[in-house]
N, C-alpha and C positions, 0 to 999 in steps of 0.2 A: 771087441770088433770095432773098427775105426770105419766110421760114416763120415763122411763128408757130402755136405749140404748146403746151396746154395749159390750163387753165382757161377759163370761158366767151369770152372775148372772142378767143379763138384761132377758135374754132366759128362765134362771130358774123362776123367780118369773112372766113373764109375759106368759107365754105359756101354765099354766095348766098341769104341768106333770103329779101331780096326779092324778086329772081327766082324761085324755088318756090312763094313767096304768088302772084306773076304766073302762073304756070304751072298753079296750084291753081285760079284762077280761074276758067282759061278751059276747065281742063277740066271745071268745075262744070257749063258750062252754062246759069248763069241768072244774071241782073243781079244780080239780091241776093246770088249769091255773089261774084260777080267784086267789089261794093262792099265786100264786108266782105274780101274778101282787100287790097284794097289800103286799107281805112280801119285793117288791120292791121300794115301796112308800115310806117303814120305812128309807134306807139309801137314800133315795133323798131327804125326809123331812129333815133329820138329815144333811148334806152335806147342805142344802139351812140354817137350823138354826143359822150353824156356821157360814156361811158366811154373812149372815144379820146380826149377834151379832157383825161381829167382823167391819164390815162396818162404825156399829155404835157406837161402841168405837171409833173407829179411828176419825169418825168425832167430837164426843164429846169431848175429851181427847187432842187433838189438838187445844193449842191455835192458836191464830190470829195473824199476824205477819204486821208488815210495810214492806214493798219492799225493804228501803232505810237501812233498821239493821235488812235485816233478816239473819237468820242463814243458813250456806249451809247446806241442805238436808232434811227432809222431814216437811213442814211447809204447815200452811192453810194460804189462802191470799185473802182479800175480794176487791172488786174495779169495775172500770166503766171499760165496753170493748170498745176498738177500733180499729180499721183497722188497720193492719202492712201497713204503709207507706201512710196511708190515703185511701188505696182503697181498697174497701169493695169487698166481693167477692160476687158472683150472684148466686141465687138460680136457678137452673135449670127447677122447678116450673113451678116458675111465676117469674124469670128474676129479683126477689126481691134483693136490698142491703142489705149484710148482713154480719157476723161478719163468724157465722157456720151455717148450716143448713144438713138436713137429711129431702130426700124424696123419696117416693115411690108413681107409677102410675100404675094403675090397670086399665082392661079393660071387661065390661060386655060381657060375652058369651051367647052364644045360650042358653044356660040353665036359664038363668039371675045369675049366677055367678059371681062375680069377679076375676079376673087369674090378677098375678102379669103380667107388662110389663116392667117395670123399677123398678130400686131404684141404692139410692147411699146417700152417704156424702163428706163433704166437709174433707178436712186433709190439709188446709192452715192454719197457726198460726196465730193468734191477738194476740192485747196489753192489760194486762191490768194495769189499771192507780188506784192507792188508794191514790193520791194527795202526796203522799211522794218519790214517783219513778214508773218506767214502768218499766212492767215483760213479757217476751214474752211467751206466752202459747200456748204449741204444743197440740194441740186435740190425738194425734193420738195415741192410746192404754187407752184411759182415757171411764172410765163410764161416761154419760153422763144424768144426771136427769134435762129434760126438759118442764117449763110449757107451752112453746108457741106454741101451734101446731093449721096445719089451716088443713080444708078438705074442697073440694070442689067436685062440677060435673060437666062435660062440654059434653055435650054429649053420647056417652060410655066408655067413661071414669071418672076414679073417682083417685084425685089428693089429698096427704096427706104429711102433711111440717113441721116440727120441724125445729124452729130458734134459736139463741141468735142475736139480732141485735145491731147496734152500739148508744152508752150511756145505756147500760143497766147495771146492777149490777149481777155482776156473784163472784162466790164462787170458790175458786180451793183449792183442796188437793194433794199434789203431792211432786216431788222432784224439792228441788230450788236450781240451782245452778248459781254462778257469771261467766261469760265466759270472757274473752278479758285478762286481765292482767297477768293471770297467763297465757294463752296460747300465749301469744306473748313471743318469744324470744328474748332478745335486747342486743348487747355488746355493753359496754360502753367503751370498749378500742378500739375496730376497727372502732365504730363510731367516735372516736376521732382523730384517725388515718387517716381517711379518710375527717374528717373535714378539718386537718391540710396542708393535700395532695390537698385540692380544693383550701385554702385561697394561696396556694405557686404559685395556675397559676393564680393567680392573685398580681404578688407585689405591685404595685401601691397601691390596697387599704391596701395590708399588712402593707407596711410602714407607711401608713396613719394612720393608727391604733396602732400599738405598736414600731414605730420608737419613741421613746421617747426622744433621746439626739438629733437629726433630724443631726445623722453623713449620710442618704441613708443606711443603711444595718443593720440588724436586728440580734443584738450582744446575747450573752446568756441567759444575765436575760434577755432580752427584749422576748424571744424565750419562757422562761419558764411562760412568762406572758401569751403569746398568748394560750401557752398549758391549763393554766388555763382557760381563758376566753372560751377555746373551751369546756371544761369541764362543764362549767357552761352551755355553749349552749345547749351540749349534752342532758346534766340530764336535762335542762326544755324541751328539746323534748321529751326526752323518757315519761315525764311525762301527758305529755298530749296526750299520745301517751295514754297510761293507761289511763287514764279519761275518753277519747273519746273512747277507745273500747271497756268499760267494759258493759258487756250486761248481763241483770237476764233473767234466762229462767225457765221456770215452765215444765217439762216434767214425764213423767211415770217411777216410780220409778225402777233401773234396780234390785232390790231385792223381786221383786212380789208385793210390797204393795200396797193397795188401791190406786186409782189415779180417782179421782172426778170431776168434771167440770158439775158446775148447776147454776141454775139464782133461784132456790128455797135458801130460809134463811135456813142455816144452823140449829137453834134449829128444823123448821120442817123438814131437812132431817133427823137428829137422830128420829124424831119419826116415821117415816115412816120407819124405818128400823128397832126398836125396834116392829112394831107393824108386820112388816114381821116374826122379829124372833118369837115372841110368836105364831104366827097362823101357823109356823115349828111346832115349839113344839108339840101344837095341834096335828097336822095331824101326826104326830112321833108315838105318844104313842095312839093317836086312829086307824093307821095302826097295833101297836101291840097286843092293846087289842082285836081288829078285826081278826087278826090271825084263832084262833082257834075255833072262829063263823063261821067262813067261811068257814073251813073245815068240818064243822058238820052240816052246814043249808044250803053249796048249794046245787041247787036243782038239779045241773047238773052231 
């Protein structure tokens, strides 16, 4: 079953608008409403069209990227998820380990109804691993097309769970960017500077090091050697300084664009979103040819 979660277009394709506009109409009661609920159908179809075409463009049209040579900024990335730091976060559920999760708890009323009691999601980031590097992927502002979902009953209550759990294969669309090297700032002269100032309260080992004629003191060239060597220090710190911070983060693109997160194959979310856009269509231009039946057959 394909869930979709999150942002407008989760609300639009699963919620039946245009059936409620139908349903608003008729319990209006009067032609001129019943006309304006379905002359209102035309721009919600049309509004859900584009955005389901353009969803799946976006996923189509977007190659597939490595971790380790991708480009900065809007790339698709396929791979295994896993826990940020090894520890999985807990479904509130059923206390399940897991990567993200999204649940809602409902309780039967006098009526045998069910009335929302809870709900919520998870918006901790996981890794994800495509055997060429690790990507940190933030959930938060991303669509979410999800197959895993559990329901259960436990008495008057009724318990509904959308996962992605850990080893699984998840799909992300989004913005990729490299963090650590470029936001570190390093000077290579004050750390140099400050090298030379720690090796001086220590002379024993300075002479031991670049005393070279072994007169005890530490003459010009020998001074200009030290500066090198401190130089070389430097630049292999600052270097792995850079290696070790450089961190790829997958988040929600800050120009509006599509931002995707599913454990569904990529070919079958373009067709589910092509098969979205067509049945807009539909309902587009049979709200328009409906129009002006409706103003002439209802009965109200």
């Amino acid at each position: 079953m394909l869930v979709s979660l999150r942002r407008g277009y989760g609300d639009l394709v699963t919620s039946g608008g245009q059936i409620i506009l139908l349903l608003i109409g008729f319990q209006t009661e009067s032609r001129l409403g019943m006309f304006v609920c379905v002359a209102l159908i035309a721009p919600l179809s049309l509004i859900a069209w584009i955005s389901a075409w353009r969803r799946a463009r976006a996923v189509a049209d977007t190659p597939t990227s490595r971790i380790a040579s991708a480009a900065q900024g809007y790339v698709e990335l396929i791979g295994i998820g896993k826990p940020l730091g090894g520890q999985p976060v807990i479904s509130p559920a059923n206390h399940l380990p897991c990567l993200w999760y999204r649940y809602r708890i409902e309780h039967r009323d006098s009526d045998n109804k069910w009335t929302l009691e809870s709900q919520g999601e998870s918006e901790a980031s996981f890794i994800l691993d495509d055997g060429s590097g690790e990507c940190l992927v933030d959930p938060v502002g991303a669509e979410m097309l999800v197959s895993k979902k559990d329901q259960w009953t436990q008495g008057e209550r009724r318990f509904t769970q959308w996962l992605f759990v850990e080893r699984q294969k998840i799909y992300v669309l989004g913005q990729f960017a490299t963090l650590g090297s470029v936001a570190i700032e390093l000077n290579a002269a004050e750390d140099v500077k400050h090298l030379l100032a720690e090796w001086k309260t220590r002379p024993g080992e300075l002479l031991q090091r670049f005393d070279l004629n072994q007169d005890g003191r530490i003459d010009l060239e020998e001074w200009g050697l030290a500066r090198l060597q401190a130089k070389r220090e430097v630049a292999a710190s600052h270097r792995e300084l850079h290696n070790s911070s450089e961190l790829h983060v997958m988040q929600r693109p800050e120009d509006g664009r599509f931002y995707l997160i599913s454990d569904i194959d990529p070919g079958k979310v373009v067709s589910k979103y092509r098969w979205w856009s067509w049945f807009h269509v539909a309902v587009f231009f049979g709200a328009l040819i409906a129009l002006p039946l409706v103003w002439r057959l209802a009965p109200f």
